[in-house]
KEBAVEX-650847 format. One record per residue (C-alpha): x, y, z. Coordinates in steps of 0.001 Angstrom, whole numbers, padded with zeros to 6 digits, always signed. Each point is the difference from the previous one (the first is absolute). Layout:
XYZ
...
% end
This chain:
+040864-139521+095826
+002474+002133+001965
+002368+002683-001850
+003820-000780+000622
+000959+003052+002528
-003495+002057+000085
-000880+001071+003700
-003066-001829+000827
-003281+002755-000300
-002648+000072+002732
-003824-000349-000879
-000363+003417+000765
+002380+001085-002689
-001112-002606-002292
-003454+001060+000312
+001345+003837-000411
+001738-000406-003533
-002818-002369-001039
-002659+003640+000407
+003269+001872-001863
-000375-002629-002776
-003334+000692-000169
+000468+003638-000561
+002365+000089-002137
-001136-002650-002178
-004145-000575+000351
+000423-002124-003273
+002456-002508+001889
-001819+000484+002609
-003300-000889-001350
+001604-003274-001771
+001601-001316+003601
-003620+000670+001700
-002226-001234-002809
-000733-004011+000457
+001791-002599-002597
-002797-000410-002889
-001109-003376-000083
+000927+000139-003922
+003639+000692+001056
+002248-002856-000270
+002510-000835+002701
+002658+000784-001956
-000793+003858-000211
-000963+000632+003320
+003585-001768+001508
+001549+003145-002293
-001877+002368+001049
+001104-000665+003668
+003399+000159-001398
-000035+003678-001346
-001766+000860+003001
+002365-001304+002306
+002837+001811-002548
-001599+003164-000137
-000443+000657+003815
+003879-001104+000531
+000818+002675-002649
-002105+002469+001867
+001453-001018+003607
+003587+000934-001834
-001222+003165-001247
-001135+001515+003376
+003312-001089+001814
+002069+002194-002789
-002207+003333+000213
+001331+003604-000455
-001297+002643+001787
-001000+002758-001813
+001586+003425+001634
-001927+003020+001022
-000406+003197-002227
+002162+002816+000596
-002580+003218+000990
+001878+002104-002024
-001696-001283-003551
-002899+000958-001358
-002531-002248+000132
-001359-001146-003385
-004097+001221-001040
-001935-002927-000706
-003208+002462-000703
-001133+000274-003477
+000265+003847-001428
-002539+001043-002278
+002822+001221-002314
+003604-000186-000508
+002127+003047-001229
+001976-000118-003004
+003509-001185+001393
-001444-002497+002101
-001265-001663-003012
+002775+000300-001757
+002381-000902+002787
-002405-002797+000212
-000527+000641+003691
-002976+000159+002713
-000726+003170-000026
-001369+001886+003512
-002460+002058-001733
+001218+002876+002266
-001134+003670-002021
+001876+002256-000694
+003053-002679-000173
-000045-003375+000685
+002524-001390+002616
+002111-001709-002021
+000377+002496-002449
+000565+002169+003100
+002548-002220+001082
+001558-000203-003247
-000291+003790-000955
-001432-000854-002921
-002932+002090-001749
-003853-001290+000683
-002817+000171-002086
-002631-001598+000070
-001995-000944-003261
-003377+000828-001073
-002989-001855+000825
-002261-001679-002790
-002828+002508+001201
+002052+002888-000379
+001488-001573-003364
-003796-000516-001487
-000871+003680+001303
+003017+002164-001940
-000513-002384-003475
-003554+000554+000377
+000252+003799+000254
+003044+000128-002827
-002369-002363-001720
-003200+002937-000059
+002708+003012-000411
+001077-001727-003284
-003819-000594-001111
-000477+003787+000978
+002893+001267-002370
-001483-002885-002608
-003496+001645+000276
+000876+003121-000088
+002114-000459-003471
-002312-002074-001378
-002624+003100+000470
+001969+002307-001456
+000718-002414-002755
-003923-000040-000554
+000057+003480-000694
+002647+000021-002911
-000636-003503-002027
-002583-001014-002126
-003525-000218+001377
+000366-004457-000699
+002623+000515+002249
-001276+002359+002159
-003286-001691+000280
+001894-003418+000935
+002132+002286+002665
-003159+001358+001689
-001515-003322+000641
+002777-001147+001347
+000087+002604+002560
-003696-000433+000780
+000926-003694+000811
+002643+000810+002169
-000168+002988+001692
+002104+001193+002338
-000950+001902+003474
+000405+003965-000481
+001103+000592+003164
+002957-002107-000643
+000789+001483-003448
-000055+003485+000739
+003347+000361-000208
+001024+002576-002043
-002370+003220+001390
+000133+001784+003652
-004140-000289-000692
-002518-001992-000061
-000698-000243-003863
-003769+000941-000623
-002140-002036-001604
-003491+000307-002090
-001038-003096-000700
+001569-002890+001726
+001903+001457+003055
+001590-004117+000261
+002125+000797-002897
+001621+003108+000756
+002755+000542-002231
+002771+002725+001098
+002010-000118-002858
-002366+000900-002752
-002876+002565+000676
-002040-001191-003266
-002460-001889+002513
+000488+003140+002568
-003119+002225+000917
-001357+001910-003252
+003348-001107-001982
-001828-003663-000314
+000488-001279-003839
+001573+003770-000919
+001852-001904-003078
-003236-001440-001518
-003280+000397-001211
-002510-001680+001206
-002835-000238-002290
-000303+000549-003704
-000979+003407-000566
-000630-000060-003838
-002871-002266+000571
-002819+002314-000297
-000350+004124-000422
-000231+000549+003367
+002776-001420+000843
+002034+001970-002818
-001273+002937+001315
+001027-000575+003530
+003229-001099-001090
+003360-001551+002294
-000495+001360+004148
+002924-000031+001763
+000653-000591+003696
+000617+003422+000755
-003483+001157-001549
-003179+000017+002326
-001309-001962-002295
+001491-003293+000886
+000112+000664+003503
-004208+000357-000441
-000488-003312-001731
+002387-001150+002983
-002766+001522+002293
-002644-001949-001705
+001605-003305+000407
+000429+000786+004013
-003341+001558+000105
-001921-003124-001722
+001736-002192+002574
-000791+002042+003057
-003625+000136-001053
-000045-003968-000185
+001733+000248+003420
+003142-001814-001599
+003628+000965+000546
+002600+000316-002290
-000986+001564-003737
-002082-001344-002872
+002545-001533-002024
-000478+000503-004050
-000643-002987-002141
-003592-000873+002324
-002396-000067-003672
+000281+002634-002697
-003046+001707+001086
+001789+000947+003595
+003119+000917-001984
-001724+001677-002187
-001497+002622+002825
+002905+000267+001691
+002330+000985-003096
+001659+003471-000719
-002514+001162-002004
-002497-000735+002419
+001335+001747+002603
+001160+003361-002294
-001993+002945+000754
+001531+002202-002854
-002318+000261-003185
+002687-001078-003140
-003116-002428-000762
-002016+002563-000416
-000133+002383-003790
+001531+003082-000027
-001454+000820-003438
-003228+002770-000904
-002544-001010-002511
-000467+001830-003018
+002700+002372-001982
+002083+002704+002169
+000297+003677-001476
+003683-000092+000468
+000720+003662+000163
-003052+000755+002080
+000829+002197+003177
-002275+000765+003312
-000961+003319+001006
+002443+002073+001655
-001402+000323+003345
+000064-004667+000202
+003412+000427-001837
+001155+002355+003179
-002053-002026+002714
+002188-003807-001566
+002913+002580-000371
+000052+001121+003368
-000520-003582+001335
+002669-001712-001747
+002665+002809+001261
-001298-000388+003627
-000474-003396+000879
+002368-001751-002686
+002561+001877-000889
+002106+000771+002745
+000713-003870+000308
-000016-000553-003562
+001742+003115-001843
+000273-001054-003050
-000896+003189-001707
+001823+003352+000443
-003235+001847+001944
+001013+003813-000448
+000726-000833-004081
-002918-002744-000435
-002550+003141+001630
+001278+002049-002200
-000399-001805-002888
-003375-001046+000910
-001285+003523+000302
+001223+000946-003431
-001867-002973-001104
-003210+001322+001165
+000923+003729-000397
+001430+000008-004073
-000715-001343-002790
+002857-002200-000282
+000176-004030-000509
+002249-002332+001924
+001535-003024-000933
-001772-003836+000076
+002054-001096+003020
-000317+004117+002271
-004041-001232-000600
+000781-003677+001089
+001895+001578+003307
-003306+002402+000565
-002387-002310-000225
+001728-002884+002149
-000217+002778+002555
-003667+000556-000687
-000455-003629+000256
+001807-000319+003658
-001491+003328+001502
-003612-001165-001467
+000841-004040+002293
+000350+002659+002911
-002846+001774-000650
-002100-003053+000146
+001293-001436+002869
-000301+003558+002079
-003818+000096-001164
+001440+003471-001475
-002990+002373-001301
+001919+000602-002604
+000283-003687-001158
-000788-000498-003853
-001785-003253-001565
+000793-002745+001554
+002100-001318-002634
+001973+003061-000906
+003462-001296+001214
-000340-002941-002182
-000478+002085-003005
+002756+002182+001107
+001969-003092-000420
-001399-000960-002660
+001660+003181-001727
+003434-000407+001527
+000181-003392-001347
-000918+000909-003560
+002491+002872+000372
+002812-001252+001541
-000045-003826-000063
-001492-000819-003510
+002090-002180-002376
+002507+002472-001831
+000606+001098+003399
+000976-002732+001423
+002550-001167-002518
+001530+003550-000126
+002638+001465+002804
-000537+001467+003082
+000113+003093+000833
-000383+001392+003238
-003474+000853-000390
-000730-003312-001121
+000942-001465+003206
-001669+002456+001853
-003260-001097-001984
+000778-003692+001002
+000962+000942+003917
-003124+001430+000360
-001923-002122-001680
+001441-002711+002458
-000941+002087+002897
-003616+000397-001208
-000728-004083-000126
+001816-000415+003005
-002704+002947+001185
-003059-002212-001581
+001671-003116+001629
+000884-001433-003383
+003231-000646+001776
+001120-003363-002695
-000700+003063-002596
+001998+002129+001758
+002782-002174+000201
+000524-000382-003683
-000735+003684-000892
+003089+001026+002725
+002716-002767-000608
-000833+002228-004206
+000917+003203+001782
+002594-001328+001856
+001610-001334-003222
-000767+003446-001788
+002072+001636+003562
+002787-002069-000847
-000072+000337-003489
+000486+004065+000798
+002628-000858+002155
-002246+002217+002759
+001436-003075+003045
+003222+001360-000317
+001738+003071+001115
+000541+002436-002572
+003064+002002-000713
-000692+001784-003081
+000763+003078-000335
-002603+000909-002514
-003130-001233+002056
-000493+003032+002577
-000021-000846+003643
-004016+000455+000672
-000560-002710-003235
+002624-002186+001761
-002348+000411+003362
-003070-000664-002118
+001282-002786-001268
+001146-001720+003011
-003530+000979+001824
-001666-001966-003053
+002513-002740+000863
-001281-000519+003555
-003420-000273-000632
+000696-002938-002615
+001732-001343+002814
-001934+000385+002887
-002802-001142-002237
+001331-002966-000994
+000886-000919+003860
-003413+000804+000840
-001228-002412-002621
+002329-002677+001041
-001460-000018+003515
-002880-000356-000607
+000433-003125-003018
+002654-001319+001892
+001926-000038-003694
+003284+000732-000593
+000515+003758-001156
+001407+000595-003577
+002577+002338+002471
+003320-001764+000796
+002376+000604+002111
+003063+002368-001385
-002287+001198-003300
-000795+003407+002182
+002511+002455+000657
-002375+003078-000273
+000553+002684+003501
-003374-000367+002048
-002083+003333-000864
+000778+003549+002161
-001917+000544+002530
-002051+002751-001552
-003012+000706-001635
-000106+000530-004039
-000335+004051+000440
+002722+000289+002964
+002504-001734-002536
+001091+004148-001092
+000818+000865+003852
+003817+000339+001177
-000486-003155+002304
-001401-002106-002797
+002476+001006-002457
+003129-000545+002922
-000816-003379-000458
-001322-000128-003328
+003494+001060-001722
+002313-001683+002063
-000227-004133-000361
+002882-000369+002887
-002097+002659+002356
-003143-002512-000772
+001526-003001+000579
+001395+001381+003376
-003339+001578+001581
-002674-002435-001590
+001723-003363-001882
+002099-001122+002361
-002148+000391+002832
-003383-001429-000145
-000367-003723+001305
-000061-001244-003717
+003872+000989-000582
+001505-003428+000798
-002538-002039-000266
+001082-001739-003973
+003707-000801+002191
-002102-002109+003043
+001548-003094-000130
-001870-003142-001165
+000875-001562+003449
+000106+003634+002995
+001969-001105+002864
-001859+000571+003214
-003068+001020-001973
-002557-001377+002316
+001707+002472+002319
+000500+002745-002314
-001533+003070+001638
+000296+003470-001926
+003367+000243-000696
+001923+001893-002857
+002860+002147-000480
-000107+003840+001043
-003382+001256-001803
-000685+003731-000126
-003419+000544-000444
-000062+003143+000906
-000407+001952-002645
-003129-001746-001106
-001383+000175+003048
+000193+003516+000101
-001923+000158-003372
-003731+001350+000162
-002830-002799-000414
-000620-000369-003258
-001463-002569-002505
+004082-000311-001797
+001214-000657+003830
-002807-002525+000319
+000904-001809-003470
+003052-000087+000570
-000745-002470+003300
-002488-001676-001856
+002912-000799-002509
+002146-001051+002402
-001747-002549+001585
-001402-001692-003412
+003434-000638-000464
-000005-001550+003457
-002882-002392-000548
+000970-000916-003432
+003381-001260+001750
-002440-002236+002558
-001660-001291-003087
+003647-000931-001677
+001448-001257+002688
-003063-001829+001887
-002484-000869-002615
+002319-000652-002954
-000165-003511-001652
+003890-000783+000801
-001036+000389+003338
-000955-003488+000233
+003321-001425+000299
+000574+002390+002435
+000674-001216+003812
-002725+001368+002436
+002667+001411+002156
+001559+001949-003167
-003652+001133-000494
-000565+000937+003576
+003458+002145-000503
-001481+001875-002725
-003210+000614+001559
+002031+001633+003242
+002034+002283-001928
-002958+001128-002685
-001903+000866+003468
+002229+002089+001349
+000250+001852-003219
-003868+000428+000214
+000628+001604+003907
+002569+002032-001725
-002200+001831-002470
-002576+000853+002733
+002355+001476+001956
+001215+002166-003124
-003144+001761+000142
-000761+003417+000393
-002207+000768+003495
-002459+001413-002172
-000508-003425-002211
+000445-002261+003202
-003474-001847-000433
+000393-001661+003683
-000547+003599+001264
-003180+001616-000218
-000315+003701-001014
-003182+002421-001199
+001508-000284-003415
-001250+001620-003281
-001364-002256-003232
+003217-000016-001024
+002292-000933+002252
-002524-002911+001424
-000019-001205-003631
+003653-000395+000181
+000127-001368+003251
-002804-002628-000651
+001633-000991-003223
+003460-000865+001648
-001963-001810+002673
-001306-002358-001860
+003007-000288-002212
+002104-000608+002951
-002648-002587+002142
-000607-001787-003407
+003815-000704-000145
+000059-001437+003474
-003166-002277-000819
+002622-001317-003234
+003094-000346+001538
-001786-001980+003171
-002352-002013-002034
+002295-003054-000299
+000254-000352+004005
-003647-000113+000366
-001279-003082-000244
-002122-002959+002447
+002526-000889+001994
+001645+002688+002061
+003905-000243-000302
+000642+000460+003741
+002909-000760+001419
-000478-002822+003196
+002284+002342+002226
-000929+003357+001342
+000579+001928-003341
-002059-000028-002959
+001130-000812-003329
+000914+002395-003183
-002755-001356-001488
-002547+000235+002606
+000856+004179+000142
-000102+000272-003481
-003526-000975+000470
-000812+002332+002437
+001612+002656-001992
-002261-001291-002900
-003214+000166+002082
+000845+003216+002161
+000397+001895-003762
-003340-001660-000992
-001823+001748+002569
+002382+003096+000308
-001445+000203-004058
-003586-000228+001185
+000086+002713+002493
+000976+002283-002410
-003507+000470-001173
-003045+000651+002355
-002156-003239+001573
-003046+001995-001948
+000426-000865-003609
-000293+002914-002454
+001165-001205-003136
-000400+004004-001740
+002727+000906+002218
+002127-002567-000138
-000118-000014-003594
+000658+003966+000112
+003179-000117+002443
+001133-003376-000113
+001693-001409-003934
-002605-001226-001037
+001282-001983-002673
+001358-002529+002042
-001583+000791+003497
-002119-003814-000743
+003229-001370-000519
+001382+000734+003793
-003180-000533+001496
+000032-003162-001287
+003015-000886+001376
-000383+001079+003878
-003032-001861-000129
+001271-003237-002232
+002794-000020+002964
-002685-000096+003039
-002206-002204-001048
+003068-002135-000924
+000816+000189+003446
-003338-001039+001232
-000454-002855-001569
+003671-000790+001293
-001984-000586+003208
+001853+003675+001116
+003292-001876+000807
+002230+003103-000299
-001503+001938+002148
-002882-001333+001768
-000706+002592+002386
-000785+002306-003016
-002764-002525-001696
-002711+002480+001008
+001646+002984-001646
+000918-001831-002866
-003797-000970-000212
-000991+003772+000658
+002431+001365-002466
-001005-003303-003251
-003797+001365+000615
+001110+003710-000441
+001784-000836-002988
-002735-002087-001377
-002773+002953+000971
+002375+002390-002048
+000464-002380-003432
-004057-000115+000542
-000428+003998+000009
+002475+000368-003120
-002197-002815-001437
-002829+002284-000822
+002621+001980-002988
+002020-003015-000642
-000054-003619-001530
+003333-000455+000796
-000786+000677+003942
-003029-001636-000478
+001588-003356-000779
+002623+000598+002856
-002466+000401+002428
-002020-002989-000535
+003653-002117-000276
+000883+001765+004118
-003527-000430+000514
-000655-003926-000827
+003411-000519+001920
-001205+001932+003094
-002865-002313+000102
+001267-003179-000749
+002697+000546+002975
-002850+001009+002469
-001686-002916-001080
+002670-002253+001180
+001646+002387+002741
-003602+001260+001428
+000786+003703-001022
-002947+002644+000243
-000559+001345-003040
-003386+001105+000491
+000719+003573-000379
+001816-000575-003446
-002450+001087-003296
-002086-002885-001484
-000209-002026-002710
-000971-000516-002851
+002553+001722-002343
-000735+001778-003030
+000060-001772-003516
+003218+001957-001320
-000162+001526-003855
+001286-001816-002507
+001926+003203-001544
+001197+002991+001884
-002377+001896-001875
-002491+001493+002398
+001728-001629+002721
-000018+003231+001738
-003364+000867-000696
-001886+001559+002653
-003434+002288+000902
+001995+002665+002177
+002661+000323+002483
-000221-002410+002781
+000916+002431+003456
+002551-001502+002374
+000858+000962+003793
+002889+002411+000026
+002632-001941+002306
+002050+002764+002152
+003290-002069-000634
-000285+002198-003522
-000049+003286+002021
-002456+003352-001510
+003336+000880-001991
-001294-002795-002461
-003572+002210-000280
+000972+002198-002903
+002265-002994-002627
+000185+001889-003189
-000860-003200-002078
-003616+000133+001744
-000970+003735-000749
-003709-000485-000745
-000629+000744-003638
-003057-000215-002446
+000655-003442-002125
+001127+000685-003507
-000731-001509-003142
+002305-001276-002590
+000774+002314-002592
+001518-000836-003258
+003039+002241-000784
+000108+001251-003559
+003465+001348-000587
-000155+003493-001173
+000242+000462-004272
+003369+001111-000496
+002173-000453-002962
+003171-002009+000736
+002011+003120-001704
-001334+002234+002746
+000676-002422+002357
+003209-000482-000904
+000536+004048-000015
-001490-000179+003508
+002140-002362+001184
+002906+001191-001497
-000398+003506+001314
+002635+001659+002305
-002861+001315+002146
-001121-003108+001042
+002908-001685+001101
-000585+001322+003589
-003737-001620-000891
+001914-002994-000241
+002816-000549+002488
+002965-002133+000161
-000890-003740+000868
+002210-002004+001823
-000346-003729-000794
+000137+000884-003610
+002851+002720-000106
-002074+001933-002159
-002393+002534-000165
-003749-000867+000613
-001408+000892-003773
+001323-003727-000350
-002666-001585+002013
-002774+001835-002716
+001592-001244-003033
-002416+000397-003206
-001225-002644-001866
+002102+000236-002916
+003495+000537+002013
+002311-001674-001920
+003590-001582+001511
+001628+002021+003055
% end
């Protein structure tokens, strides 16, 4: 069938749209080439032709009309059919390809518009993760110092949740420029609360129930700042290192473990030990003169120029008229003389004197005071002011016997007896007379001092605050140079004394540090213009010397306030760290206060004297270094990862340079006769303990500090251990501390393969169950003179040889208490009797008869 006015198409062409067809339309294509199914009727297949035949004319008509499409002009941009990994912000919401061009797209080039291009889901995840951790690190770090303050259900509930989640400490030290040191577990380091920091661990706490038996009473509450606590920390490390373990024994292992490594156990005072004689006590019984002068003598030379609590040109005095007349003092004058009998008579036994009495005699000395002085009616009555110089001296002679818990009781009573008097405050009146007011202070100062020296070694808090003292530090002069124009410059003019002595020493400022220094890791030893001339140009003496002693007591007691004090624990590390700065440079100040001749770094052919006051402010001054560093030292050094240590890491080194600075002080030959002789011996045990409490701490550190000094630190633990060994042989109390350093030594060279074959052997002693005839001995034991003493330390007047007396038993002259009374009364004896001082009256009121009736 033929088309009405179609052109006729050639095969060729015909056979040329029928491939077209094909292309275009495979499905039409497939349908014309496929066979007719059998199944088909006839009927389908003729219309099948039809559409066929329809669609191909259709086609034909379509090809004849065709457009051409025209070229593209070169001038547009061609469009980007590649796929861009990310589209910027206005593309997206211009809802356009984006180019993916950086820094700006080209369309939003084009357009001038701004381009930025989103955040990818990597980068997304990464910032919410890390603002994610920075809130759990502020949550953790509230929730700890929540733990501190709420109730220990609370608490306990806090802490467990902290041990199940805990956070990395690298990542939480936020708050400090240091790394924050660490005791126990150096994965939770905590910078914004030091209570888990070095020896500050649990500061707020007690950790064991010390009512439970009599030991424990008698031991008593051990702070962090006593030696004490830093031994039993020793003998956690050291039982660890000798099992070759790391870390420290942890309390709570079985009672019997706890038990041995409690406070008690590791106390080498004697408070468990009686201080009471058997049998009655002839109370008004006196020695003979010559073992009276010989306790005499040693009282005023090794005790009393660090401890004046007596007037010495009016208490001689009065104790020669006590021998030399017929007269009778008062209860409490005979409680004062025998509590000095009592502490020269501890000397004399620990010296191996010749002159040396029974070997209880200084028991029943006390035994005296204390029925005197400290019976019942007394104690319910008033002070007076010799009252509380009964009490400070009775303090200072248990502190002597290492009765230290004792002590402690006996001198927070004279301390509240001080106060009582009003003696810690300045006085004004114009009735007392200026050399009372200076007696009065002087008594002051040793209550003071005392008490610091007390809470050092307990680690307690003193009965002291801050503010109740307002009392001028003593003059630097002696009791007899108090009548010479110099003295009395300074004596009668308060402004003239606050100007040359007051307002110059390093103590002056120290109640106004702030609780938070700025700078004070860097402070270095600043302060406003200081004159210091003036005492500098005074002549050594033993005022001069108590007068620096002073000084820096009020120093340390600061470090203990603002360091060790239980409010410390909410304290940020950093705050801490600022404190510790600032009371260090305060320290550097006072030693560069000092006179050339009582500059201990420099060494000088010096006489007894002046090396006793230069060996006294030594160890004062190293044993405030070894407290103030304590906290930094601990297992894990607090280095910095750059090229400059930490704060914490020098305060270490400080700590461990002042340990062994303090050991070199005494000779590598151990002669405990003249150490006792030169050295204050009533607490010389006390600061050996410490240097070498601090080395062997550092040992069993594994030396991280400074490890280059592990074999001088080794050197230096075995001299201090061979030392506690020699003073052994007159002394429980050393006896005790040298098998404590001596297990330790031994259990770290166990573990650390230390030589300690040169050290003495076991086994120890069996110690006394009472310090009576705890000093027992068959004769002197001789020692090797060390030249570090000098030949000026030959001729010591405590050790002039002497026959050894017997106890006599005074009998007071038989005197009728009228002609006593006329005696006393007389106007020819008033120059028998001069003026005291601390009284403001005249010395006939020290012998008061036994029927005086009211003043």
């Amino acid at each position: 069938m033929t088309i009405k006015g179609a052109v006729p198409q050639t095969d060729q062409e015909q056979n040329a749209q029928g491939e077209a067809l094909h292309q275009l339309d495979p499905d039409s294509a497939l349908a014309t080439s496929r066979p007719p199914s059998l199944a088909e009727p006839a009927s389908t297949l003729g219309a099948k032709r039809a559409a066929s035949t329809s669609i191909l004319t259709n086609q034909n008509l379509a090809a004849q009309t065709k457009v051409a499409i025209p070229r593209q002009r070169a001038g547009i941009a061609q469009r980007y059919n590649r796929r861009v990994p990310r589209a910027c912000e206005s593309c997206r919401a211009r809802k356009t390809k984006c180019s993916g061009d950086n820094p700006v797209c080209r369309q939003c080039r084009e357009l001038r518009a701004t381009c930025n291009y989103p955040q990818g889901w990597r980068e997304k995840t990464k910032k919410q993760v890390e603002k994610l951790s920075e809130k759990a690190q502020e949550y953790e770090l509230m929730l700890k110092e929540l733990g501190n303050t709420v109730e220990s259900r609370a608490a306990e509930r806090i802490r467990s949740l902290l041990d199940k989640h805990g956070l990395d400490t690298e990542e939480s030290s936020t708050q400090s420029n240091s790394v924050t040191p660490q005791d126990d577990n150096p994965e939770h380091d905590e910078p914004s609360s030091p209570s888990s920091i070095g020896s500050l661990e649990a500061i707020d706490r007690v950790e064991e129930d010390l009512n439970r038996s009599e030991h424990t009473r008698a031991t008593g509450y051990m702070g962090k700042n006593s030696e004490i606590t830093w031994m039993q920390r020793l003998q956690r490390e050291a039982d660890q290192r000798a099992k070759g373990l790391p870390g420290s024994l942890e309390p709570g292992q079985d009672r019997k473990t706890d038990n041995a490594l409690s406070l008690h156990a590791v106390n080498y005072h004697l408070d468990d030990l009686d201080i009471s004689v058997p049998g009655p006590v002839q109370l008004y019984a006196m020695p003979s003169r010559e073992a009276a002068d010989h306790m005499f003598n040693a009282y005023l030379s090794t005790v009393h120029p660090f401890y004046p609590i007596i007037n010495r040109p009016l208490f001689a005095a009065q104790y020669r008229t006590f021998f030399e007349s017929a007269a009778r003092p008062g209860d409490k004058w005979l409680a004062i003389l025998n509590m000095i009998f009592a502490i020269g008579a501890k000397h004399g036994h620990l010296t191996d004197a010749p002159w040396r009495g029974d070997e209880k005699d200084h028991l029943v000395y006390l035994t005296r005071a204390r029925i005197l002085s400290m019976n019942g009616d007394v104690l319910f009555s008033h002070p007076d002011l010799q009252q509380v110089q009964v009490e400070g001296l009775i303090a200072f002679y248990l502190l002597a016997s290492d009765q230290i818990n004792r002590a402690w009781r006996i001198s927070a009573l004279a301390v509240r007896s001080a106060i009582t008097l009003g003696i810690n405050m300045k006085s004004s009146a114009p009735t007392t007379p200026d050399l009372s007011k200076e007696a009065r202070y002087r008594v002051w100062w040793c209550l003071y001092t005392f008490e610091h020296m007390l809470g050092i070694m307990t680690g307690r808090a003193t009965c002291i605050q801050d503010g109740v003292c307002t009392s001028p530090f003593p003059i630097p002069f002696e009791e007899d140079q108090l009548q010479e124009p110099g003295a009395l410059e300074v004596l009668t003019n308060s402004a003239l004394r606050d100007e040359r002595i007051n307002n110059v020493v390093a103590s002056s400022c120290i109640r106004q540090m702030p609780l938070n220094p700025a700078n004070g890791k860097e402070a270095t030893n600043h302060t406003t213009a200081r004159d210091t001339t003036w005492i500098k140009s005074l002549p050594i003496n033993y005022g001069l010397c108590y007068l620096y002693y002073c000084d820096l007591a009020v120093v340390v007691q600061e470090i203990v306030n603002k360091v060790y004090s239980v409010d410390c624990v909410m304290v940020p590390w950093a705050h801490i760290e600022n404190r510790i700065g600032e009371l260090r440079s305060r320290t550097e100040m006072w030693a560069s206060s000092l006179p050339p001749q009582l500059d201990f770094t420099r060494t000088h052919e010096d006489g007894p004297d002046i090396l006793r006051c230069k060996l006294t402010l030594a160890l004062h001054y190293y044993s405030a270094r070894i407290t103030l560093g304590r906290p930094c030292l601990c297992r894990r050094d607090a280095r910095h990862k750059g090229p400059h240590a930490s704060f914490s890491h020098d305060m270490a080194v400080i700590t461990l340079n002042s340990a062994c600075l303090m050991l070199d002080l005494i000779p590598d030959e151990p002669n405990a006769i003249q150490l006792y002789s030169i050295a204050p011996w009533w607490c010389v045990l006390h600061y050996l303990m410490q240097a070498a409490t601090v080395l062997l701490l550092e040992l069993s550190f594994g030396t991280v500090h400074m490890p280059e000094e592990e074999q001088k630190f080794i050197q230096l633990s075995k001299k201090a251990t061979r030392w506690l060994f020699a003073m052994s042989e007159t002394s429980i109390a050393s006896r005790r501390a040298w098998q404590l350093c001596d297990l330790s030594l031994r259990k770290l060279a166990q573990g650390m393969k230390y030589d300690v074959s040169d050290m003495p052997e076991y086994p120890y002693h069996p110690e006394p169950t009472t310090t009576i005839g705890s000093e027992a001995k068959d004769g002197p034991v001789p020692h090797s003179v060390g030249d570090y003493w000098g030949p000026q330390l030959e001729h010591i007047p405590v050790s002039v040889p002497a026959t050894t007396p017997g106890e006599d038993h005074y009998t007071y002259p038989t005197i009728s208490t009228t002609d006593l009374m006329s005696t006393l009364t007389a106007e020819a004896q008033d120059s028998y009797f001069p003026y005291d001082p601390i009284s403001g009256e005249f010395m006939r009121s020290f012998f008061t008869p036994n029927n005086e009736n009211d003043d």
